[in-house]
C-alpha positions in Angstrom: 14.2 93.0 -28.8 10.4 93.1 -28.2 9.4 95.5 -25.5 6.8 94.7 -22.6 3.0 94.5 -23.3 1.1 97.4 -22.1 -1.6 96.4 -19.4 -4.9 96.1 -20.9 -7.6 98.0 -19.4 -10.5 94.9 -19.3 -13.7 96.3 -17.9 -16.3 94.0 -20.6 -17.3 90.1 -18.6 -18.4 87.5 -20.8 -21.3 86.0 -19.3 -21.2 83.4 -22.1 -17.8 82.1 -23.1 -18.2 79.2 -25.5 -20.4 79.2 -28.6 -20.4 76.9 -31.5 -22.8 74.5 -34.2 -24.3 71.2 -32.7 -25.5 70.2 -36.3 -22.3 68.8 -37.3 -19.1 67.0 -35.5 -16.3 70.0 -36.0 -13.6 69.5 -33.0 -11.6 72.7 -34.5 -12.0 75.4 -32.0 -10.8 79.2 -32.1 -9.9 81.0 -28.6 -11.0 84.6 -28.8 -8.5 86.7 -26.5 -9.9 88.8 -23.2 -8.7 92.1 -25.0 -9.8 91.3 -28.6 -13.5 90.6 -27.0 -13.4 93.6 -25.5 -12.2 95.8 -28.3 -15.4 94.0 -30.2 -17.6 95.1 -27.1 -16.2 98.9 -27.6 -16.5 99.1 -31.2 -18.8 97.0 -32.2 -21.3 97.3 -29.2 -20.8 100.6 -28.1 -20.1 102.3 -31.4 -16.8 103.8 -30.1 -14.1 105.0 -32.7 -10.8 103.2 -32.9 -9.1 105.8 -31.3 -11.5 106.1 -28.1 -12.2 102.6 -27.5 -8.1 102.3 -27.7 -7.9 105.1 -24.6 -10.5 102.8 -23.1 -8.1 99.6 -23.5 -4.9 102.2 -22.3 -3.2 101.0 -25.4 -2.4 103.0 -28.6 -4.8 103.2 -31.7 -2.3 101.1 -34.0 -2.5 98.4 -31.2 -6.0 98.4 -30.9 -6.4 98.3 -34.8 -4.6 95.2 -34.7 -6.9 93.6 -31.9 -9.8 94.6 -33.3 -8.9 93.3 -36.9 -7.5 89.6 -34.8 -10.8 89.5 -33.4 -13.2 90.0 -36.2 -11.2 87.8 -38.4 -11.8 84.8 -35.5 -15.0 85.4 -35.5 -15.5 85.3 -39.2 -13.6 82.3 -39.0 -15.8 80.9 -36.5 -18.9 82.0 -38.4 -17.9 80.4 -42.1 -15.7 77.4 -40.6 -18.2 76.4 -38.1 -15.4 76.4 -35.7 -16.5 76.5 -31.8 -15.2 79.7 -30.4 -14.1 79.6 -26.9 -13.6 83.5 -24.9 -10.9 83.4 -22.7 -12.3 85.6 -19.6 -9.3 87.1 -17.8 -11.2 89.5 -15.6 -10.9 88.2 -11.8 -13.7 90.8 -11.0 -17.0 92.1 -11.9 -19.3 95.2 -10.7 -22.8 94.9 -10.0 -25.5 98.4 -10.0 -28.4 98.1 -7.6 -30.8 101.0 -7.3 -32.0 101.3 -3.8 -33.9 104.1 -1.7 -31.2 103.8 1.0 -27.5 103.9 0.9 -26.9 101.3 3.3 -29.6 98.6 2.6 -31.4 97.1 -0.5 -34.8 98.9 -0.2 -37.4 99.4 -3.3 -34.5 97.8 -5.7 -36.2 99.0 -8.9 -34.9 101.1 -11.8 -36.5 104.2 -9.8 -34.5 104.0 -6.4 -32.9 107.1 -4.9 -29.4 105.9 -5.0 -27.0 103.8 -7.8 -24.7 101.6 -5.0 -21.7 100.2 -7.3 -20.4 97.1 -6.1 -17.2 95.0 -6.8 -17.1 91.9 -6.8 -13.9 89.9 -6.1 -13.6 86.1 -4.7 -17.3 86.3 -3.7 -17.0 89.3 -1.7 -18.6 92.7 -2.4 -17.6 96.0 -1.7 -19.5 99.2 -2.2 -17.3 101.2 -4.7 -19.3 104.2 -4.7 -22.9 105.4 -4.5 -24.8 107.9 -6.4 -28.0 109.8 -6.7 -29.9 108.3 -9.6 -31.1 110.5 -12.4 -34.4 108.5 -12.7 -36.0 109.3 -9.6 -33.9 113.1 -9.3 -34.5 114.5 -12.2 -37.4 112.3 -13.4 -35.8 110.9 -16.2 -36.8 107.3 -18.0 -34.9 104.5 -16.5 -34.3 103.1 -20.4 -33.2 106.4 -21.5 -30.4 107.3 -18.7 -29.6 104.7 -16.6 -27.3 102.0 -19.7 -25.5 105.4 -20.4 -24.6 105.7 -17.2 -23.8 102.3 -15.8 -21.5 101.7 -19.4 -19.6 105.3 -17.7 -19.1 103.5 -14.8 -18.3 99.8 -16.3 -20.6 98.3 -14.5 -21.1 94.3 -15.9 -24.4 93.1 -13.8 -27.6 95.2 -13.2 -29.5 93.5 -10.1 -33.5 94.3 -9.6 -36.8 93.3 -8.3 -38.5 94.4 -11.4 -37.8 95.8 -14.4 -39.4 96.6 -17.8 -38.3 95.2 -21.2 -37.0 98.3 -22.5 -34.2 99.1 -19.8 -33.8 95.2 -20.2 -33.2 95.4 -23.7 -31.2 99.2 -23.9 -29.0 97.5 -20.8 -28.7 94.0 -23.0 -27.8 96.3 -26.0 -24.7 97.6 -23.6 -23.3 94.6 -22.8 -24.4 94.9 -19.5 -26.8 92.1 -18.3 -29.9 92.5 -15.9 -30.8 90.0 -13.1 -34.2 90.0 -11.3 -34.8 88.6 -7.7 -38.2 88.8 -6.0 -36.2 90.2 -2.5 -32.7 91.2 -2.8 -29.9 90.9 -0.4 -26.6 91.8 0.1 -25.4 88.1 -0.3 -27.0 87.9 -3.9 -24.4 90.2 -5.0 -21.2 87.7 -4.7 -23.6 85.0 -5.8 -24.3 85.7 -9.7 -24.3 82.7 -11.7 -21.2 83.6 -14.2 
């Protein structure tokens, strides 16, 4: 008898979920799991080893080995075939990073605010998760250099900003976490991110 699945811990959102060749007619498509496009995001994004980027997932390193391997073989497949690959995106929920100079409104929302205010993001409704003092304007420490770290510890999917420069853009693209400029931020933009 085949025991239960282990809940998958799935903190990686797809902002793009289908992907395929225009050049030539192929109706075959591949559907690339939630979890194996995560364990893809962890090891092959991040650099985590097998047996970290398993802890992440709260399943066991044999598990996650065969995941990981499911998911590079689809894509492969996808690749050489020319197969359209569809992501399944479980994740009902997504959290969005703003820096601001106030914890309780959206002031001077650049990379250099006082504060990081974490937000969830559930049915189009936010809630502040948590809010912490930001290493870039504390200890005076390059936005590109501290800030992807930092929002990958804290799974954050979305960063949210009146301006930023191309290297954060790029370090924070490089995380799997994507960057969103407004010229005046409010707190309704939060729910409203085009995913």
């Amino acid at each position: 008898m085949a025991r239960d699945k282990n809940q998958r811990e799935l903190n990686f959102k797809p902002l793009f979920k289908k992907f395929g060749q225009t050049e030539i007619e192929n109706n075959n498509e591949i559907a690339l799991l939630h979890e194996e496009i995560e364990a893809i995001y962890l090891m092959d994004l991040l650099g985590l080893y097998q047996e970290d980027a398993a802890k992440k997932m709260n399943v066991s390193r044999p598990t996650f080995s065969r995941i990981i391997r499911n998911a590079r073989h689809k894509v492969a497949n996808s690749l050489i075939g020319g197969a359209k690959l569809h992501i399944h995106d479980q994740k009902d929920s997504y959290l969005v990073a703003v820096c601001s100079d106030d914890e309780d409104t959206l002031s001077n929302c650049t990379a250099k605010g006082k504060y990081i205010l974490i937000f969830e993001i559930l049915h189009k409704e936010y809630k502040l998760l948590k809010s912490i003092e930001n290493p870039v304007f504390f200890q005076k420490q390059k936005p590109g250099m501290i800030l992807p770290k930092l929002l990958v510890e804290h799974n954050v999917n979305f960063f949210l900003a009146c301006e930023v420069g191309a290297g954060l853009k790029n370090s924070l693209l490089s995380k799997g976490i994507y960057t969103i400029l407004k010229k005046r931020i409010k707190f309704d933009d939060l729910a409203n991110i085009p995913i």
